[in-house]
C-alpha positions as CSV (number, residue, x, y, z in Angstrom):
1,X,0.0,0.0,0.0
2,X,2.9,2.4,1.0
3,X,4.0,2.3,-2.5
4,X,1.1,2.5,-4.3
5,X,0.5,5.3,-2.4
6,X,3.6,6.6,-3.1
7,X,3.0,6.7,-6.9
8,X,0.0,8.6,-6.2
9,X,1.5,11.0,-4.3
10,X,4.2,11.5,-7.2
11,X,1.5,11.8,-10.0
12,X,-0.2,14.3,-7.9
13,X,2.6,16.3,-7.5
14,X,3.2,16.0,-11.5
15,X,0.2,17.1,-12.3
16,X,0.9,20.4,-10.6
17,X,4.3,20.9,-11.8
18,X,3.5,20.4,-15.7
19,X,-0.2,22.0,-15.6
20,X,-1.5,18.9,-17.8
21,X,-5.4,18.4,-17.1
22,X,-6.0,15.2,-18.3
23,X,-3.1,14.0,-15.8
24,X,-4.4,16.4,-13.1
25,X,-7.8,14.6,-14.0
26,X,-6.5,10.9,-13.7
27,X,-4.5,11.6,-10.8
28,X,-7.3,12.6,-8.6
29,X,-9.7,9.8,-10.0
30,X,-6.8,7.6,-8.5
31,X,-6.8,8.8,-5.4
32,X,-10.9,8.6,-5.5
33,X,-10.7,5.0,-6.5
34,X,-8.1,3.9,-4.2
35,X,-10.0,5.6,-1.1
36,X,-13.1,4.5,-2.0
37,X,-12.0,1.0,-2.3
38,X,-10.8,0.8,1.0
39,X,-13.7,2.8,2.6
40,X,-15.9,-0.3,0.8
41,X,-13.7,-2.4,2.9
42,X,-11.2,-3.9,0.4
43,X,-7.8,-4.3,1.6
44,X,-4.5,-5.2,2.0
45,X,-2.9,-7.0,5.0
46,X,-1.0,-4.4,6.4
47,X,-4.3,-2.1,6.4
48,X,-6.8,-4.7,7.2
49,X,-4.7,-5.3,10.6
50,X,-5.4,-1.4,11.4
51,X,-8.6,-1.0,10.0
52,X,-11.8,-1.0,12.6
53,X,-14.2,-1.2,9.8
54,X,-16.5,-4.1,10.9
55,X,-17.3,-5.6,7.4
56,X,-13.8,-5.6,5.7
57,X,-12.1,-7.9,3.1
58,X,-8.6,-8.7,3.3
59,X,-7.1,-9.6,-0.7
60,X,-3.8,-9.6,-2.1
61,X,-2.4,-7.2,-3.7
62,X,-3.6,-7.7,-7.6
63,X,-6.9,-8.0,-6.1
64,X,-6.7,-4.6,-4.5
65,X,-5.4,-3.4,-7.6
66,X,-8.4,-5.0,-9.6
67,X,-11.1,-3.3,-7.0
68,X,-9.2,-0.2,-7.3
69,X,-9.4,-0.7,-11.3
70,X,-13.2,-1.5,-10.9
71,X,-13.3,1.9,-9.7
72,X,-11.1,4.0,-11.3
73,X,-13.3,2.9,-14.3
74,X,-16.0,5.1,-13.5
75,X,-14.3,8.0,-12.4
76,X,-12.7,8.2,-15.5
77,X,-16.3,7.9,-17.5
């Protein structure tokens, strides 16, 4: 998760430095999808040990990616 947050964080910062909308406009669908997957209660290990959501999912990490995929999806239209 630390990295995959990571390469959010660095696209995020991208997006402000170069001005380009449509990676301004995936960026924060990103970060949209990857919240809301683990607000739904899809997660890694390391965050399902800290999470005190009641009805959570613990999956590996191309699962997690997939959900976040799922998501990102329809943010992006």
């Amino acid at each position: 998760m630390a990295l995959f947050r990571d390469t959010i964080t660095g696209t995020s910062r991208a997006k402000k430095l170069d001005n380009l909308p449509e990676l301004m406009n995936f960026a924060d669908c990103l970060e949209k999808a990857t919240i809301e997957t683990i607000e739904d209660g899809v997660m890694t290990g390391d965050l399902y040990l800290l999470s005190t959501l009641e009805n959570k999912k613990k999956v590996n990490t191309v699962d997690f990616l997939k959900a976040v995929d799922e998501r990102l999806k329809k943010f992006l239209g």
